[in-house]
Structure formats: structure tokens, C-alpha cells
N, C-alpha and C positions, 0 to 999 in steps of 0.2 A: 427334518427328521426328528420325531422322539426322541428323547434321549432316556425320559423317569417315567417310564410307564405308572408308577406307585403314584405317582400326580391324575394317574386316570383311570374313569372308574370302568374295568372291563367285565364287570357280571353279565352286565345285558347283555354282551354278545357271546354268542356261540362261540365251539372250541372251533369252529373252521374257519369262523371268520378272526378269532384269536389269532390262527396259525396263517393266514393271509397277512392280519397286520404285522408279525414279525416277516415277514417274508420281502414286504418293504422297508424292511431295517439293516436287510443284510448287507454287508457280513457283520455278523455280531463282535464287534471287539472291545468293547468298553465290559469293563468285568463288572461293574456298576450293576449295567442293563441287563447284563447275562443272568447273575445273580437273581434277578427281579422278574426274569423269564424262568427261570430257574423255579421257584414260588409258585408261581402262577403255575406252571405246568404242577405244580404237588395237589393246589388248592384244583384244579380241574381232576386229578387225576389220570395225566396223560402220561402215558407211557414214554419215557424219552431212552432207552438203554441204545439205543443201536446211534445215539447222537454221544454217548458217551464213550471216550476212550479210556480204559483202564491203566492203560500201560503208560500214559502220558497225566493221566488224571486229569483231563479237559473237557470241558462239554463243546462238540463241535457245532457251531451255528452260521454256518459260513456260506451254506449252499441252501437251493429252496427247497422247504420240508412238502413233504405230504402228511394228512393226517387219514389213517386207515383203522379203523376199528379200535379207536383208542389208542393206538401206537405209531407214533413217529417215526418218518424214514425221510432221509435228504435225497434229491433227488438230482441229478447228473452227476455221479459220481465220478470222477478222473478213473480209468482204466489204469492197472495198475504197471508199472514199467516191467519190462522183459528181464528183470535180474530182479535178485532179492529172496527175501523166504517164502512170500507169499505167493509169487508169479506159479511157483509147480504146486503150488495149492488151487492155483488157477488155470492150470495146466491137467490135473489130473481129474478137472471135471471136465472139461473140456473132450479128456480124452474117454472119460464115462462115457457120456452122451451119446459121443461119434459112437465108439465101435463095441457097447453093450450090444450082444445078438438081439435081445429083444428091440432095441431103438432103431436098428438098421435099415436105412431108407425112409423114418418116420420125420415128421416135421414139426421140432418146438414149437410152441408156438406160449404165452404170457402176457399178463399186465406190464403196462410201463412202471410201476411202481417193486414189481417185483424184478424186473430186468435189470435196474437199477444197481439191485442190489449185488447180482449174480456175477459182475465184473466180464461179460462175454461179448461179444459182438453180434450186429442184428444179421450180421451173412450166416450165422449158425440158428438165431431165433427169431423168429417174429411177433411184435408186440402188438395184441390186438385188444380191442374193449373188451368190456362188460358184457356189451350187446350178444358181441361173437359167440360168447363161448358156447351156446345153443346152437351154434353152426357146427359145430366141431367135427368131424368125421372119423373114422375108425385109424386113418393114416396118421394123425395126431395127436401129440403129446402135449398135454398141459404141465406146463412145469409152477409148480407153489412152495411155498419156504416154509420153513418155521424157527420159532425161536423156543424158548424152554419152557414160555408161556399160551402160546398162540399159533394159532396157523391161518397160513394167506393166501389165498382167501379166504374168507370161512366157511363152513361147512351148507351155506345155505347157496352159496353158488358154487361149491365143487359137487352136491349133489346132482345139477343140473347136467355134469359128464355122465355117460353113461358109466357103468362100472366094468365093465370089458374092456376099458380103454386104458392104455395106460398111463401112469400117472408120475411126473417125477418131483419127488419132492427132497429139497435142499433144505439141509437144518443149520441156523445161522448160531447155536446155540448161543449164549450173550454175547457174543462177540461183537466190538467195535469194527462196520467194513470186513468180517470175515467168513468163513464157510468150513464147518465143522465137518457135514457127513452128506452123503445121495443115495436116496432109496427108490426102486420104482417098485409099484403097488399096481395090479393088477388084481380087479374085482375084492379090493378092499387089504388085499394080503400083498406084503414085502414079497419079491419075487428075487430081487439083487437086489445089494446095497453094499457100500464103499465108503471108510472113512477118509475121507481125506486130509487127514494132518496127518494119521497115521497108517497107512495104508496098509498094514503087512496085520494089524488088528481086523 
């Protein structure tokens, strides 16, 4: 295993292939290496915030990242335990989804990369490719995220839904592992939407 990435020279390769060779390093715990990943991702300009925790002031590098559009996401996230503050933050989309009149009887369906992030289980969603999403049909809901900067997918494959379909999209605002707001957009316009930290706003 590497240990001093700064002993090697990683211009020539690509940022996917950057984010494959930490990916055999993990878990990152030498603050050394972290640090020096840490650089590299500035001089690349990769987006790391959703690997950062605030409230702990850590960069988490523990699990396997994906790189999507410039921004980094870890990929198997632990599901979060049944108590705590976050579980009815996890609970009240949860409970979005099911029993919004408009979603009723429709069928999630997402990326593994955005599932990931949504802390739910695949008995409520199903995680389908790239390929799929041209399959899509009127009974299904594509669910997409965003953060303060970006939205996931991007816009050149959420064009590809028709716009009479509905659309739910989860806002991760910076947060480290967390889940701000859920708005469904039908034919391009918010139709309901729910904060979920604060729900009574």
C-alpha cells in the first residue's frame, strides 16, 4: 500500500482513475495521506463537501467514493440506527414518499450513487442504470438530489424523463450524510415540497 502519494507523480491520470487509486487505500487513517489527498483533490478541483463533516471537522475517507460530475460521494453508507436525531429525519421522508397523494402507488426508482445517499431501503426503491432511465414509464418516479451547488443527475439526463412525470427531488444542502428538504416537480414546477429538519416551516 502507498503511503506518500507526494513521492508520486499523479498528473497523467485522470480524476477517475485518481479516485480508484485511493479507493485501494482505504480506509484512509494516516492523517499524513489524508492531508496529501486532501491537495490533490484542491489542485484537481474535486468537489469533496459531502466527505466532509462539520460538526466533527474530519474528512471521511473510509468507504468507496464515487466520482460524479466533479463531486464526490462514498458509497455504502451504513443505514442509520432506529434512535437518534437523524432516524425521524429519515423517517419523514420516508413517510413523504409513501403517502404524498401524488406518489401513491407510483414506483421510485434511482441511481446507486444517489441511493446511497438517501439512507432508505431497496423494498421502497429500486436502483437502476444510466441505460434505464429512457425506459421510464408514466408509473415512475425518478428520484435526484442536490446540494447548494449541483444537481444529480444533471440536466442532460434528467431531460431525457419526460416532463409530466414526476420528479422527486431531495436537497442534501452541505450537509455531511444528511437530508435537508423533498420537493416533487411535475412538468418542471414544485407541486409539494417538505422540509425535513423542520417540518412545521
Amino acid at each position: 500500500m502507498t503511503q506518500n502519494i507526494s513521492e508520486l507523480n499523479l498528473a497523467p491520470i485522470s480524476n477517475e482513475k485518481f479516485v480508484d487509486f485511493i479507493n485501494l487505500q482505504l480506509p484512509i487513517v494516516n492523517k499524513e495521506l489524508e492531508n496529501q489527498i486532501i491537495e490533490e483533490f484542491k489542485i484537481r478541483n474535486l468537489d469533496f463537501r459531502h466527505l466532509y463533516n462539520s460538526k466533527t471537522n474530519d474528512l471521511n475517507i473510509k468507504l468507496p467514493l464515487s466520482l460524479i460530475d466533479g463531486c464526490l460521494f462514498e458509497r455504502n453508507i451504513p443505514k442509520p440506527p432506529l434512535v437518534g436525531n437523524f432516524y425521524p429525519i429519515v423517517n419523514r421522508l420516508k413517510s413523504f414518499l409513501i403517502n404524498t397523494q401524488e406518489l401513491q402507488n407510483k414506483n421510485f426508482k434511482t441511481f446507486d450513487y444517489i441511493f446511497d445517499q438517501l439512507f432508505l431501503t431497496k423494498d421502497l426503491i429500486t436502483v437502476i442504470s444510466q441505460e434505464d432511465i429512457s425506459q421510464l414509464t408514466e408509473n415512475d418516479v425518478f428520484i435526484c438530489f442536490k446540494n447548494s451547488q449541483q444537481q444529480f443527475p444533471n440536466q442532460e439526463i434528467l431531460k431525457i424523463i419526460p416532463s409530466k412525470n414526476y420528479l422527486v427531488t431531495i436537497d442534501k444542502g452541505n450537509y455531511y450524510r444528511g437530508l435537508k428538504s423533498v420537493s416533487i416537480y411535475q412538468n418542471n414546477q414544485i407541486i409539494s415540497e417538505l422540509n425535513l429538519v423542520n417540518p412545521d416551516i
